[in-house]
Backbone bond lengths (Angstrom), bond angles and torsions (degrees), N, CA, C in turn:
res aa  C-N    CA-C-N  psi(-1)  N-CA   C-N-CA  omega(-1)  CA-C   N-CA-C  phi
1 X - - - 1.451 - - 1.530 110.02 -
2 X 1.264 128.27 -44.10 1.022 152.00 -176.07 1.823 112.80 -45.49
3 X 1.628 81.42 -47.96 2.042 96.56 -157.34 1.813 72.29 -78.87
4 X 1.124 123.76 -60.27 1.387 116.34 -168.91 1.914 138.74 -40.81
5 X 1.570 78.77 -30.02 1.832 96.29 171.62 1.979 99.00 -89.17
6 X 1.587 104.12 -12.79 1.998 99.28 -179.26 1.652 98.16 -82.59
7 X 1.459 118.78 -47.79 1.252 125.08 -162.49 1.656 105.70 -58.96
8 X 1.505 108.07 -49.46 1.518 126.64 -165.11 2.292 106.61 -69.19
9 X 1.179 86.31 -24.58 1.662 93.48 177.47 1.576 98.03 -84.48
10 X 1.119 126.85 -36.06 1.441 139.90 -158.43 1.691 102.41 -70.72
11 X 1.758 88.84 -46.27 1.813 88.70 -174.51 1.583 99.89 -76.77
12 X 1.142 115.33 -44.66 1.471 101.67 173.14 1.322 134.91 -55.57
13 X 0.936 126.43 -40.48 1.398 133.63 146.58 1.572 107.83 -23.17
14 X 0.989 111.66 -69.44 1.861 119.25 -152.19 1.695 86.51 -76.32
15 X 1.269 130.74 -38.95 1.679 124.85 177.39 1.252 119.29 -59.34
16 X 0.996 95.13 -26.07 2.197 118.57 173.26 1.386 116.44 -57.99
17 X 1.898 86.83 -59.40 1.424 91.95 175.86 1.439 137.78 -82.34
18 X 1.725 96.65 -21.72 1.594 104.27 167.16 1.485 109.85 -61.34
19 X 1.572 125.24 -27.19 1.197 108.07 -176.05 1.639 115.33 -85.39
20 X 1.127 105.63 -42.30 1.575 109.74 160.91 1.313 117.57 -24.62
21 X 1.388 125.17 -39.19 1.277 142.09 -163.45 1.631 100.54 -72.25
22 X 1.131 77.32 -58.50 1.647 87.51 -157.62 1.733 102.29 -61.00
23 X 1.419 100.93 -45.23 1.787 101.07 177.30 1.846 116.69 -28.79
24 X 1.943 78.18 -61.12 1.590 96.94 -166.41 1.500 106.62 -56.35
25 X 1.647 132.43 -26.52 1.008 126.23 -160.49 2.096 108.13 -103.58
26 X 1.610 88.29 -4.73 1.567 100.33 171.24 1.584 99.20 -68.42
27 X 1.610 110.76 -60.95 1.396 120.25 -157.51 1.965 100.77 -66.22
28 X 0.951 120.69 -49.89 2.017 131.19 156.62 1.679 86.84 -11.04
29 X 1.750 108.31 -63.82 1.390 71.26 -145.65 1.922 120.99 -108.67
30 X 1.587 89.25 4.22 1.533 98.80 143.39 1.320 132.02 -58.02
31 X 1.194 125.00 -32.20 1.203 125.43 -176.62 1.873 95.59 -90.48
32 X 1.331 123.98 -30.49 1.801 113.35 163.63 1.818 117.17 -56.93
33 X 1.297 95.93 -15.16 1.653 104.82 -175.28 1.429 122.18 -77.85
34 X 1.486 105.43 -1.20 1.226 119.01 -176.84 1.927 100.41 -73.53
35 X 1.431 111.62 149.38 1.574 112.85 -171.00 1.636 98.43 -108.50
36 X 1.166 96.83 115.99 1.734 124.65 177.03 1.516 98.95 -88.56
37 X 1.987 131.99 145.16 1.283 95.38 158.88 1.881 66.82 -162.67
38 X 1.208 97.40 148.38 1.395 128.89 -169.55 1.576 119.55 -107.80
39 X 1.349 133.57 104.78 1.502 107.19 -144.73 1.762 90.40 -127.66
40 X 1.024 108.44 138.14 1.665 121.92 -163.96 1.706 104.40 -91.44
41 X 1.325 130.24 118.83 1.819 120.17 -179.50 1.820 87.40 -86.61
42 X 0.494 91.20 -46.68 1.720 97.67 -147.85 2.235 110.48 -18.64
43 X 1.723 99.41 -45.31 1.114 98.53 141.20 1.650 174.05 10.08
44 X 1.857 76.55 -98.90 1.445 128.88 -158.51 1.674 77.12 -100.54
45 X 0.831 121.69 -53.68 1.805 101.73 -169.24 1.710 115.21 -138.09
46 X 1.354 85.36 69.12 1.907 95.43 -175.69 0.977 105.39 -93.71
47 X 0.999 115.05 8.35 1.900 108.36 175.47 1.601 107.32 -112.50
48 X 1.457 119.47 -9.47 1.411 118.87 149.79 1.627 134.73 -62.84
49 X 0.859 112.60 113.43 1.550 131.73 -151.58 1.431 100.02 -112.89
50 X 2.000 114.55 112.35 1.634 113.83 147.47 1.677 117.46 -68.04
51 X 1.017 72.21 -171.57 1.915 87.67 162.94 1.624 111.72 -55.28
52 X 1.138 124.33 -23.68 1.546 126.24 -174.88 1.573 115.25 -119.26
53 X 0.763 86.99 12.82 2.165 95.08 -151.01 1.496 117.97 111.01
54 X 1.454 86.76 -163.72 2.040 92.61 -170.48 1.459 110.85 -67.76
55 X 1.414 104.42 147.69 1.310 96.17 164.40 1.984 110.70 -119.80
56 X 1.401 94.75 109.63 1.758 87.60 -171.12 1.842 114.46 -92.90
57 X 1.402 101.39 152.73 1.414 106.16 -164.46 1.564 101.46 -123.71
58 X 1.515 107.07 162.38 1.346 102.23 161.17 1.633 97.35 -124.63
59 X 1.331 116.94 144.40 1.226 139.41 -160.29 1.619 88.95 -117.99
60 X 1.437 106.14 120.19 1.266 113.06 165.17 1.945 125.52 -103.67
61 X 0.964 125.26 132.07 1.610 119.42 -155.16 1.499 111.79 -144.48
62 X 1.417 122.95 100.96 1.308 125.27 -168.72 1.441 120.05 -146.69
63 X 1.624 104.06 110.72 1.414 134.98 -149.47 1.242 113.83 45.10
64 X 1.658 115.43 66.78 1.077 134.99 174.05 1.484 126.07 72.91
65 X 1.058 104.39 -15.20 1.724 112.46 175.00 1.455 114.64 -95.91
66 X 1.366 107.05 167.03 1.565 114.59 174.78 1.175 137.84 -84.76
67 X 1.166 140.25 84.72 0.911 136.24 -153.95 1.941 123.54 -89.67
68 X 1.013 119.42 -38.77 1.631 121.37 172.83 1.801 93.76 -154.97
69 X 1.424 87.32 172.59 1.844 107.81 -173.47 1.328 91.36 -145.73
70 X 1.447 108.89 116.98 1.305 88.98 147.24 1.288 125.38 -117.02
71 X 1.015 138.55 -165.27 1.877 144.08 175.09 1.567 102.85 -131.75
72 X 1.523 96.28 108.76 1.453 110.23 164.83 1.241 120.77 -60.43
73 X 1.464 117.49 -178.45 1.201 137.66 151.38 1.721 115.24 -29.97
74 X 1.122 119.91 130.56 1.652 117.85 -158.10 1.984 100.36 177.23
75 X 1.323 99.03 148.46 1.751 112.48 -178.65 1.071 109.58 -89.99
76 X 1.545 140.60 18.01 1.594 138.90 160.74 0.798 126.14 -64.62
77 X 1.136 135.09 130.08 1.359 156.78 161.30 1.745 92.72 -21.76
78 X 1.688 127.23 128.15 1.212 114.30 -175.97 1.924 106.41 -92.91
79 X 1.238 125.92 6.75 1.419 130.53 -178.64 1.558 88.98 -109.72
80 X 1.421 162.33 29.08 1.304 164.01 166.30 1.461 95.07 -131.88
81 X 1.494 119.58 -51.30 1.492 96.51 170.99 0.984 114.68 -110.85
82 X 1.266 127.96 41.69 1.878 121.84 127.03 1.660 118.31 -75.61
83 X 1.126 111.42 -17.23 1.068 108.96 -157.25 1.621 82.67 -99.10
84 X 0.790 140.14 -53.78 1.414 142.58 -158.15 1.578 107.26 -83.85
85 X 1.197 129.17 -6.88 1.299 131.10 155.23 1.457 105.49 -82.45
86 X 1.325 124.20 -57.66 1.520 130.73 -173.01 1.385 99.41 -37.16
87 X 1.470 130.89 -43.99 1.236 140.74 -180.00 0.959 147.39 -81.24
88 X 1.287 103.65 -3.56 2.031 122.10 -154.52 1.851 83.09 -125.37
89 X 1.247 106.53 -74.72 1.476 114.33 -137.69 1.475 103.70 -72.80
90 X 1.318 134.21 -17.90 1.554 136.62 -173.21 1.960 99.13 -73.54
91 X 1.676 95.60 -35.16 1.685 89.87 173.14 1.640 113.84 -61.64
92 X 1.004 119.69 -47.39 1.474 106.03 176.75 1.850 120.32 -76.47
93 X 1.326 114.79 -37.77 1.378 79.43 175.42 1.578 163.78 -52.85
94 X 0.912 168.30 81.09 1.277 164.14 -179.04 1.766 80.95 144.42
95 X 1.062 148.90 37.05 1.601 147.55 142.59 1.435 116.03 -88.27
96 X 1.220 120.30 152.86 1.272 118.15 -166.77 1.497 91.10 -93.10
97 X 1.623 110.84 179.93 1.680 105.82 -179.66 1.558 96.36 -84.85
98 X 1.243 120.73 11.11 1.812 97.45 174.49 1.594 101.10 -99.18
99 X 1.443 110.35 -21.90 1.444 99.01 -153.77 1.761 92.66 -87.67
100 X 1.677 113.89 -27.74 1.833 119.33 170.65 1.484 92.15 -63.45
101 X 0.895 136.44 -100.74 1.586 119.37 -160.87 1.296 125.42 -22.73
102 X 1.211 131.37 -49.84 1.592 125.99 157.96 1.914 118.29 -54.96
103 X 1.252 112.95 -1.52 1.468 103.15 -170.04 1.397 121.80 -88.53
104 X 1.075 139.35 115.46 1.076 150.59 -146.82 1.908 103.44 -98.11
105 X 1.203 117.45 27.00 1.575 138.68 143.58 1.119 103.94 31.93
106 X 1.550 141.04 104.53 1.402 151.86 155.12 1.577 105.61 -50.90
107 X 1.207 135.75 138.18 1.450 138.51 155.94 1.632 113.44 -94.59
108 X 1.740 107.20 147.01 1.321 89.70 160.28 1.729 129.63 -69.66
109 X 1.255 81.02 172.46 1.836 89.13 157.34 1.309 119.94 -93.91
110 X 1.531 99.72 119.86 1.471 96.25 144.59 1.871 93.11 119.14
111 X 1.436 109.02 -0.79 1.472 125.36 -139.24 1.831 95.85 -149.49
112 X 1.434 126.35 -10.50 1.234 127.03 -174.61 1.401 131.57 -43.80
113 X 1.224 121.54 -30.89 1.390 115.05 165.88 1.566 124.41 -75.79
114 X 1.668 125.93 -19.42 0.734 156.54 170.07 1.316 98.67 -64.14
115 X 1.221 139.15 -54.68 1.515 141.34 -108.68 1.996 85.63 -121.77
116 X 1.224 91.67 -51.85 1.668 125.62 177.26 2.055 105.82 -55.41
117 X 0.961 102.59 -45.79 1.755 104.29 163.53 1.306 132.04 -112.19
118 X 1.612 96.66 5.77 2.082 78.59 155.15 1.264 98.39 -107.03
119 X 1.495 146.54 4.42 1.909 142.98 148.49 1.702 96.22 -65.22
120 X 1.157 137.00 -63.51 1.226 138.99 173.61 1.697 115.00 -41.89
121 X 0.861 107.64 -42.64 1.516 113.82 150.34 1.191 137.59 -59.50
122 X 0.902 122.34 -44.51 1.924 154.73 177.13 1.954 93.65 -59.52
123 X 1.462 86.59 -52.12 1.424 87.07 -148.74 1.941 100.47 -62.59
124 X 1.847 96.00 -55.59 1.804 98.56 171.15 1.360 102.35 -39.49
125 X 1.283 112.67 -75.15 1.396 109.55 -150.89 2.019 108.49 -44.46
126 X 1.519 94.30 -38.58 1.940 61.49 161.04 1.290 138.62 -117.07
127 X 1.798 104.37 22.47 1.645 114.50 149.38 1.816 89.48 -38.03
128 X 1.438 122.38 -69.60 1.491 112.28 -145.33 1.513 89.43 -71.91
129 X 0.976 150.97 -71.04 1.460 150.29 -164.89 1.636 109.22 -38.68
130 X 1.246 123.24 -23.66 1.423 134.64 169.82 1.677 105.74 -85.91
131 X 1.281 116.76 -45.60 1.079 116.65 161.60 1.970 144.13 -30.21
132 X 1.381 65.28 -70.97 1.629 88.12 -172.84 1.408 89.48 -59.68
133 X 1.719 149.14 -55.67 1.250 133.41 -140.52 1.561 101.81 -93.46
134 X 1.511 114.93 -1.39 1.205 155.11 158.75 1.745 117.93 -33.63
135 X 1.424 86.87 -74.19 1.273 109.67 -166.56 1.580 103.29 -85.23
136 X 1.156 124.04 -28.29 1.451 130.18 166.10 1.978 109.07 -57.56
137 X 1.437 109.28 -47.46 1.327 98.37 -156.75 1.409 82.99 -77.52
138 X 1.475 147.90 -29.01 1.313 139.37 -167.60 1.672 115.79 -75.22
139 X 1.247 102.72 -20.15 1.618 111.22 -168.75 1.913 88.52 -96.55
140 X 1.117 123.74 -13.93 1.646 113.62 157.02 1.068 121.54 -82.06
141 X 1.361 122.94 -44.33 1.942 115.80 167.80 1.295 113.83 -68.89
142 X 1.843 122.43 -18.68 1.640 101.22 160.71 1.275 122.58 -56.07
143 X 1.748 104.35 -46.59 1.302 113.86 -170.44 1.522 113.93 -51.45
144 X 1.337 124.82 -54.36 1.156 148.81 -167.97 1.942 109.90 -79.73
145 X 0.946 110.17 56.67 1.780 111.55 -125.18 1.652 82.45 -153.25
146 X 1.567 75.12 -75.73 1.610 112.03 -170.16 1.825 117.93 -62.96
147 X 1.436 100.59 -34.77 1.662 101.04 -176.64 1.407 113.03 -78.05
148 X 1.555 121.67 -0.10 1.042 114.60 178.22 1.336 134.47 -119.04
């Protein structure tokens, strides 16, 4: 009787935990469902020109906000673009891409052409990031367009 009330707690137990499992691994992957999207200038705006040439970025963007910038590989002077990153790129992060597209972006001093094409950059790179989620919501009201 005994082993029978050990065995019967035992399976319950492990049904507990298989379901536990599964919860925790429901909620895993809602929170993976979140949309990350990484957007390349180099591209998108090669005909934007610092003081040295282009300076290309990757624009990082996740659930619509901004999340990091970086500045690639580029012929600037690296004391003009320190200074002109120190200055540019802290304004856009944690902004969503509606509220960076309206931002009217301070440049440094002393650093303006520099300063002047990684916002010129900023800005393409999320023409396409506006784009792309763009062209999705439009290719559903065609669709939906169509069934009726």
């Amino acid at each position: 009787m005994k082993k029978t009330i050990i065995i019967a707690a035992i399976m319950l137990l492990v049904a507990g935990t298989a379901s536990l499992d599964a919860r925790t691994k429901k909620k895993a992957s809602k929170s993976k469902a979140s949309t990350s999207q990484v957007i390349y200038t180099g591209e998108i705006a090669k005909k934007v020109i610092g003081y040295n040439g282009p300076v290309p970025l990757n624009i990082t963007v996740k659930n619509g906000v901004i999340e990091n910038i970086e500045v690639l590989d580029n012929q600037e002077s690296p004391g003009y673009l320190k200074r002109a990153t120190a200055k540019v790129l802290p304004q856009y992060i944690g902004k969503t891409v509606a509220e960076a597209k309206k931002l009217d972006a301070d440049i440094a001093t002393g650093a303006t052409y520099t300063s002047k094409a990684i916002i010129q950059n900023i800005q393409m790179g999320l023409d396409q990031a506006k784009s792309s989620s763009t062209t999705k919501k439009a290719t559903k009201k065609k669709s939906s367009k169509k069934r009726r």
